[in-house]
Backbone as ProteinMPNN parsed JSONL, in Angstrom:
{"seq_chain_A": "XXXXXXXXXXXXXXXXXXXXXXXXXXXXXXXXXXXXXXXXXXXXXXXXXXXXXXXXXXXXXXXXXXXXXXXXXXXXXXXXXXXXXXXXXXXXXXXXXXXXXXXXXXXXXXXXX", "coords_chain_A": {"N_chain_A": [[1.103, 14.729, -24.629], [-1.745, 15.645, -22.861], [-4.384, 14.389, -20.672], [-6.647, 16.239, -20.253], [-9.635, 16.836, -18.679], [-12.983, 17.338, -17.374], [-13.967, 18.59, -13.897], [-17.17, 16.684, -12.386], [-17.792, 18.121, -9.789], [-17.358, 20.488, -9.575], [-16.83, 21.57, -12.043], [-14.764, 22.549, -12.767], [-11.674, 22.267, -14.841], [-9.195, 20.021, -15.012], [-6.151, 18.038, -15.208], [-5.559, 14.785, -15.817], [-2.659, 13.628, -15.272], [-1.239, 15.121, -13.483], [0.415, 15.648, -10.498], [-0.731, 16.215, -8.175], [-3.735, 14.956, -8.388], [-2.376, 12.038, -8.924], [-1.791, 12.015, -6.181], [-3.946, 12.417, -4.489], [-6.209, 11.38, -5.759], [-9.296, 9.392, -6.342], [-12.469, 9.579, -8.388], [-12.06, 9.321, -12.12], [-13.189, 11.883, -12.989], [-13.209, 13.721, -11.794], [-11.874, 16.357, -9.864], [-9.12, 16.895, -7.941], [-8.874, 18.851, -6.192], [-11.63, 18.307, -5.306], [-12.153, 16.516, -4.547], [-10.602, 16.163, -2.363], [-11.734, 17.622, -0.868], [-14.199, 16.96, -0.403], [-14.073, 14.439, 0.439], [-13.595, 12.194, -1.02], [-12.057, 9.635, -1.399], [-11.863, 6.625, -2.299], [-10.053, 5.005, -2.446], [-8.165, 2.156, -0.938], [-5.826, 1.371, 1.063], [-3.211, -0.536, 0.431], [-0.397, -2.795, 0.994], [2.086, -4.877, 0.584], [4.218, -7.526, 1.723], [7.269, -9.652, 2.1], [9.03, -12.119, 3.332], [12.009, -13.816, 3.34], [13.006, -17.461, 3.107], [14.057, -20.05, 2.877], [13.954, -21.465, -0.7], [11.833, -20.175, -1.356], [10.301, -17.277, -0.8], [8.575, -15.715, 1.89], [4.943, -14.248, 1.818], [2.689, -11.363, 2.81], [-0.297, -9.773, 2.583], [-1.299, -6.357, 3.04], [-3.939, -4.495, 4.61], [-4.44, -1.512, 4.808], [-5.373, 1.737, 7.387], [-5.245, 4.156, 7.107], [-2.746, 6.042, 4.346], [-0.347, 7.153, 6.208], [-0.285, 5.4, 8.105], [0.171, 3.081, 6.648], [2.218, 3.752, 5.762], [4.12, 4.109, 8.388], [4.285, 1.187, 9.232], [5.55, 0.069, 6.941], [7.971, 1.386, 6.769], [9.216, 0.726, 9.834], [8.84, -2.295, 9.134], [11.191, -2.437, 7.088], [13.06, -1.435, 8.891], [13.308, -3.266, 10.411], [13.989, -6.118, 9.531], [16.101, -8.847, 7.954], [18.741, -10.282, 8.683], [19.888, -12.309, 11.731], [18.588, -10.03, 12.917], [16.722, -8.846, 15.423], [14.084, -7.983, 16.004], [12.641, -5.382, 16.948], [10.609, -3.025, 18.235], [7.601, -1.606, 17.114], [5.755, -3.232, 15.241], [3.238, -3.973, 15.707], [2.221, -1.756, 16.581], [0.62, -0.702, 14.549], [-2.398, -0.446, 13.111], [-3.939, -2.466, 11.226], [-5.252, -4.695, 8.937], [-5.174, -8.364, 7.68], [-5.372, -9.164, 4.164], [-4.554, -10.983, 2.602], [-2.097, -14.219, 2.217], [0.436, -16.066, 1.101], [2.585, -18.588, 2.371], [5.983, -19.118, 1.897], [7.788, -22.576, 1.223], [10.365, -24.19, 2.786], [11.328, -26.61, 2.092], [11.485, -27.423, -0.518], [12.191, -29.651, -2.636], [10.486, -31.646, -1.722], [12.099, -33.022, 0.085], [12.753, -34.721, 3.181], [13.009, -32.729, 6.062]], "CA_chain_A": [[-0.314, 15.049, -24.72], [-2.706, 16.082, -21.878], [-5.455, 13.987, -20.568], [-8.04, 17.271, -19.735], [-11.235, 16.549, -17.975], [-13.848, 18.649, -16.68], [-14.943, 18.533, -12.775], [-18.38, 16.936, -12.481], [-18.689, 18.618, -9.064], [-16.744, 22.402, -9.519], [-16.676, 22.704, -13.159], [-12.893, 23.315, -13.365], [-10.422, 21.628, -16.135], [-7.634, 19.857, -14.748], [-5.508, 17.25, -15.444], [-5.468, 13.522, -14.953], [-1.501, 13.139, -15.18], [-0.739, 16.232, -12.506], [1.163, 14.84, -9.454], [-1.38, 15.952, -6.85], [-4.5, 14.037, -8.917], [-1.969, 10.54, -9.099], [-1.548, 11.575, -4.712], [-5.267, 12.371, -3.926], [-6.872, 9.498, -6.1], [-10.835, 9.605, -6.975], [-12.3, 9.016, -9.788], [-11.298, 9.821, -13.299], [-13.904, 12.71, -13.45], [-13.088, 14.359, -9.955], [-10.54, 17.356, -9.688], [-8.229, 16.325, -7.129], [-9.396, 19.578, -5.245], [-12.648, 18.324, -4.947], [-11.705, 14.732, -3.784], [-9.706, 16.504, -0.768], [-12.414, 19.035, -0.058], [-15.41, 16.282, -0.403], [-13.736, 13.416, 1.367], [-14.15, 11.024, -2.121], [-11.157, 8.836, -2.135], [-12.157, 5.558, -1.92], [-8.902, 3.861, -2.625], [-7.872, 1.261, 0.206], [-4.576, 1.298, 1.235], [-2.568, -2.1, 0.271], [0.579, -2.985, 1.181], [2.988, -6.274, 0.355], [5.486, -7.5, 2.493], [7.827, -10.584, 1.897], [10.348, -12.343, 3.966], [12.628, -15.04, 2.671], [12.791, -19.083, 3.792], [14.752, -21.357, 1.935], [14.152, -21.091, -2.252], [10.544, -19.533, -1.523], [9.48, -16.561, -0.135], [6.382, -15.888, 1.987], [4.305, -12.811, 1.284], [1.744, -11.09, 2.98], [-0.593, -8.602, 2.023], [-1.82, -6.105, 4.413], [-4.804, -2.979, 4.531], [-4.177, -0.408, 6.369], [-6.644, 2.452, 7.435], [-4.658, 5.46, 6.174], [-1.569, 6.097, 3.909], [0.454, 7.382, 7.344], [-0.329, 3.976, 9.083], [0.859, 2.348, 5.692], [4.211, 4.245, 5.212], [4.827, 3.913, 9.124], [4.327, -0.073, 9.339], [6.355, -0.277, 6.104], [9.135, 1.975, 7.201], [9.425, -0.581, 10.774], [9.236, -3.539, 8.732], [12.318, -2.454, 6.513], [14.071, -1.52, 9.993], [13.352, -4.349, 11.589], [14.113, -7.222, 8.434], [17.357, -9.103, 7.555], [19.571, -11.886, 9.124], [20.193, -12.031, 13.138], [17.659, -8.743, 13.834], [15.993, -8.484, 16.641], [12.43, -7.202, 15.546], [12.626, -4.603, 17.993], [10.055, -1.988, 17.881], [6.668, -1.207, 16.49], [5.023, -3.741, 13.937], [1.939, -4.301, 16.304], [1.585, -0.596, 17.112], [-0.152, -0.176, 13.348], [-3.733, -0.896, 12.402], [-4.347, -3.375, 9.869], [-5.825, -6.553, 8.441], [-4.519, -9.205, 6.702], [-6.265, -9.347, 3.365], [-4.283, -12.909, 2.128], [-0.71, -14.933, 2.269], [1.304, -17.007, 0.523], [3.799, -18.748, 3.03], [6.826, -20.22, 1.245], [7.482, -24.082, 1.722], [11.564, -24.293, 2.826], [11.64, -27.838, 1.739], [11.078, -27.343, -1.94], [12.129, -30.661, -3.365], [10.155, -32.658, -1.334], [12.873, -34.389, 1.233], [12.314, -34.564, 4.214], [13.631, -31.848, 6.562]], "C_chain_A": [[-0.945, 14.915, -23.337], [-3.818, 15.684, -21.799], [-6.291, 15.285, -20.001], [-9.02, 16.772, -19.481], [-11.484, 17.897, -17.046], [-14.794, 18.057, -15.37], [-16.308, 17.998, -12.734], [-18.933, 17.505, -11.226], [-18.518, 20.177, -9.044], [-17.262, 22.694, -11.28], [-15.539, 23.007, -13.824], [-12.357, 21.95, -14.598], [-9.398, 21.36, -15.453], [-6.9, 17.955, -15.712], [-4.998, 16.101, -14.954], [-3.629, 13.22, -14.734], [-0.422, 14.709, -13.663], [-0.624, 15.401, -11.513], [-0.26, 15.439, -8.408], [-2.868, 15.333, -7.299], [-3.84, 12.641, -8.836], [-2.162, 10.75, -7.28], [-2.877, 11.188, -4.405], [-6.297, 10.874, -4.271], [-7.794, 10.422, -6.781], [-11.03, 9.259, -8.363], [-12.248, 9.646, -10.898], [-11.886, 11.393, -13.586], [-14.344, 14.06, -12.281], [-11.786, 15.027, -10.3], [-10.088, 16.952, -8.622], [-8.744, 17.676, -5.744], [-10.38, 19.11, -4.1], [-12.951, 16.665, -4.124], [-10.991, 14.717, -2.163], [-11.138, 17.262, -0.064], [-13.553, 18.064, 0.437], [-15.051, 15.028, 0.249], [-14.23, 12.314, 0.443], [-13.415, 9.608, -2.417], [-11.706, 7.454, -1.717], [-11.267, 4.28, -1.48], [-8.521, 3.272, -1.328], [-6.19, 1.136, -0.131], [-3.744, -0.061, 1.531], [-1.522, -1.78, 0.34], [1.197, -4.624, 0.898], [4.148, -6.434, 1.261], [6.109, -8.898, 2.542], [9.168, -11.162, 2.863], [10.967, -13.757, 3.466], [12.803, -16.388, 3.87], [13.298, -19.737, 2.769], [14.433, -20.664, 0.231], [12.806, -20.333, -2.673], [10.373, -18.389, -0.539], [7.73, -16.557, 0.407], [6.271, -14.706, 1.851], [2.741, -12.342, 2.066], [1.108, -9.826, 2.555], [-1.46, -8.095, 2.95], [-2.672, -4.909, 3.631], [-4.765, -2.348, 5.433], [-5.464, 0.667, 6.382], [-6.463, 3.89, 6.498], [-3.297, 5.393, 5.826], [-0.48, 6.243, 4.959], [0.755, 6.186, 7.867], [0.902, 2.792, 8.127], [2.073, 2.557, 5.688], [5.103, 3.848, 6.76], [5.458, 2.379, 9.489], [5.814, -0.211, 8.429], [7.935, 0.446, 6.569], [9.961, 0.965, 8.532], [10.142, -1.556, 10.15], [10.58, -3.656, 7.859], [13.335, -2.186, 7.57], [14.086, -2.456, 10.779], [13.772, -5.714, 10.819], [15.382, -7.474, 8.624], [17.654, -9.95, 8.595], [20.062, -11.159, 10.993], [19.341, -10.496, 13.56], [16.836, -9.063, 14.964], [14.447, -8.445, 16.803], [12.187, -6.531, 16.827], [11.488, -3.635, 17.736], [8.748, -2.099, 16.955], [5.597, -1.924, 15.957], [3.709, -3.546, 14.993], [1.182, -3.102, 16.668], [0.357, 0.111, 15.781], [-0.962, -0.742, 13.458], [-4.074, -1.412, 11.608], [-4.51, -5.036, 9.846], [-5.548, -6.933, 7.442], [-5.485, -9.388, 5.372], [-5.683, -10.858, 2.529], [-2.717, -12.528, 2.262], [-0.183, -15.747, 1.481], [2.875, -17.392, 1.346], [4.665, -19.922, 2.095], [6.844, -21.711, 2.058], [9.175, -24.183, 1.657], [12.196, -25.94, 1.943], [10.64, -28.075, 0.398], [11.034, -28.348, -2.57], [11.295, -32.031, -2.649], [10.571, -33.5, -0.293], [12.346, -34.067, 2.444], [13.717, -33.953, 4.877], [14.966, -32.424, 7.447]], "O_chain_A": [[-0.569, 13.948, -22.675], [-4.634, 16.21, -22.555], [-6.605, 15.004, -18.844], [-9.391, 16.005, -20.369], [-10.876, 18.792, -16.457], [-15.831, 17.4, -15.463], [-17.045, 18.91, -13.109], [-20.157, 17.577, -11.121], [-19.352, 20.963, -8.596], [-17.868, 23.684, -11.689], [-15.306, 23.496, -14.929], [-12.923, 20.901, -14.904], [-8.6, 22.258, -15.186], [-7.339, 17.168, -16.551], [-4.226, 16.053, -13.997], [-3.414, 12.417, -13.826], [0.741, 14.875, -13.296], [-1.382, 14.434, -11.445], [-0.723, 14.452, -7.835], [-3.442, 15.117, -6.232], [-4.707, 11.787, -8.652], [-2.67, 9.754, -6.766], [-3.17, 10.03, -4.106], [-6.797, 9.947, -3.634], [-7.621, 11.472, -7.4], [-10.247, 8.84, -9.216], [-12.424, 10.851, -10.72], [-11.213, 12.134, -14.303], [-15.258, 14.862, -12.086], [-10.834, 14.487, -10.862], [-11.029, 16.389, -8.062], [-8.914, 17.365, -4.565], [-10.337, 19.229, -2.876], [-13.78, 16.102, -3.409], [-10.873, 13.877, -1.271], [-11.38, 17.346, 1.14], [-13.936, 18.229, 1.595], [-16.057, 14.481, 0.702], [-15.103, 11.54, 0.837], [-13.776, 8.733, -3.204], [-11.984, 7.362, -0.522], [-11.412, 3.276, -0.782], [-8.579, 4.119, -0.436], [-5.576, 0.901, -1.171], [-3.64, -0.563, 2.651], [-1.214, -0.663, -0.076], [0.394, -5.526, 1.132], [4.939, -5.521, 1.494], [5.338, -9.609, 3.187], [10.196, -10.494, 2.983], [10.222, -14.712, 3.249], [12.743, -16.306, 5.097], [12.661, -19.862, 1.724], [14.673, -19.477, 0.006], [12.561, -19.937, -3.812], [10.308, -18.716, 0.645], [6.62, -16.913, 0.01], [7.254, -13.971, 1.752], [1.741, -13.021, 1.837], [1.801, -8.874, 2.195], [-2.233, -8.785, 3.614], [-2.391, -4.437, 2.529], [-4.993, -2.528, 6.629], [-6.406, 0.548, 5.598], [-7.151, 4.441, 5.639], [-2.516, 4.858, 6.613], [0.466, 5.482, 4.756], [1.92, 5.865, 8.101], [1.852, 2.102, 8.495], [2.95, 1.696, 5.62], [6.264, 3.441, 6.733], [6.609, 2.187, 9.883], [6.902, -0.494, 8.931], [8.935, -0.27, 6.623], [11.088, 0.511, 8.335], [11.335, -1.838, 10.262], [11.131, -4.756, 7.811], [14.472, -2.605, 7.349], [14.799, -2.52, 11.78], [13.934, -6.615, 11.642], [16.038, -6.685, 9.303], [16.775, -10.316, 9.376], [20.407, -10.026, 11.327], [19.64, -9.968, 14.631], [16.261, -10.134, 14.772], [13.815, -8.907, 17.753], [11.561, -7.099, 17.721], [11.514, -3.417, 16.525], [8.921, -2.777, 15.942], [4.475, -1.437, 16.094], [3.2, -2.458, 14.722], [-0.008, -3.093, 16.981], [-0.45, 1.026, 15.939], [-0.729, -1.844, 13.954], [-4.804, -0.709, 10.909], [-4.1, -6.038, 10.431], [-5.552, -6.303, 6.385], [-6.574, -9.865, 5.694], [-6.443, -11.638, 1.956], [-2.156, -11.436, 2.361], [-1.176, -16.376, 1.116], [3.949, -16.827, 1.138], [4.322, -21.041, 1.714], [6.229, -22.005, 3.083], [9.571, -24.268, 0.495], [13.273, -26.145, 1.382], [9.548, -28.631, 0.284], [10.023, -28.461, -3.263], [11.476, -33.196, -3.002], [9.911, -34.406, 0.217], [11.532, -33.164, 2.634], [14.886, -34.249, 4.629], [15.71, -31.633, 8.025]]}, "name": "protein", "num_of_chains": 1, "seq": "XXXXXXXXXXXXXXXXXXXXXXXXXXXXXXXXXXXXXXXXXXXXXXXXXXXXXXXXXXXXXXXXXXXXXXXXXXXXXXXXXXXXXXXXXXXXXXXXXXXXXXXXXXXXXXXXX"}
């Protein structure tokens, strides 16, 4: 079954489950046309990113400015992750602010390190 809605700024009939309405965004009552053409999306571009430490991971969560910035950071950070790397390349060249963290705690049970 077919969620149908009708444009409140064209008029047209489209469809909330069509792949370029889930890319563009806007809101439920916005043709995806009219969200590209009118500059409506509001959505903020979040990202997650986790690196491991003992039995906890830490986690940060980042905003970026545009989806490009988002996919390029994230693309880096999966080439640059994992055991003995380097972190060669890029992370600092993207645009974004930290919106919160959760840094794991390596010394989970309490002993001392």
């Amino acid at each position: 079954m077919k969620n149908i809605k009708e444009c409140i700024h064209c008029g047209e009939e489209f469809s909330l489950h069509c792949p370029k309405k889930r890319r563009v965004g806007g809101k439920i009552n916005e043709c995806p046309d009219c969200v590209e053409e009118l500059g409506l999306e509001i959505k903020s571009r979040v990202r997650a990113f986790t690196t491991g430490d003992g039995k906890m991971s830490a986690m940060q969560i980042l905003r970026f400015e545009n989806e490009d910035d988002a996919d390029a950071y994230g693309k880096t950070w999966e080439a640059n992750r994992g055991w003995n790397n380097q972190r060669r390349g890029g992370l600092n060249n993207v645009a974004f602010s930290k919106v919160g963290e959760n840094i794991g705690n390596s010394n989970h049970k309490g002993k001392a390190s």
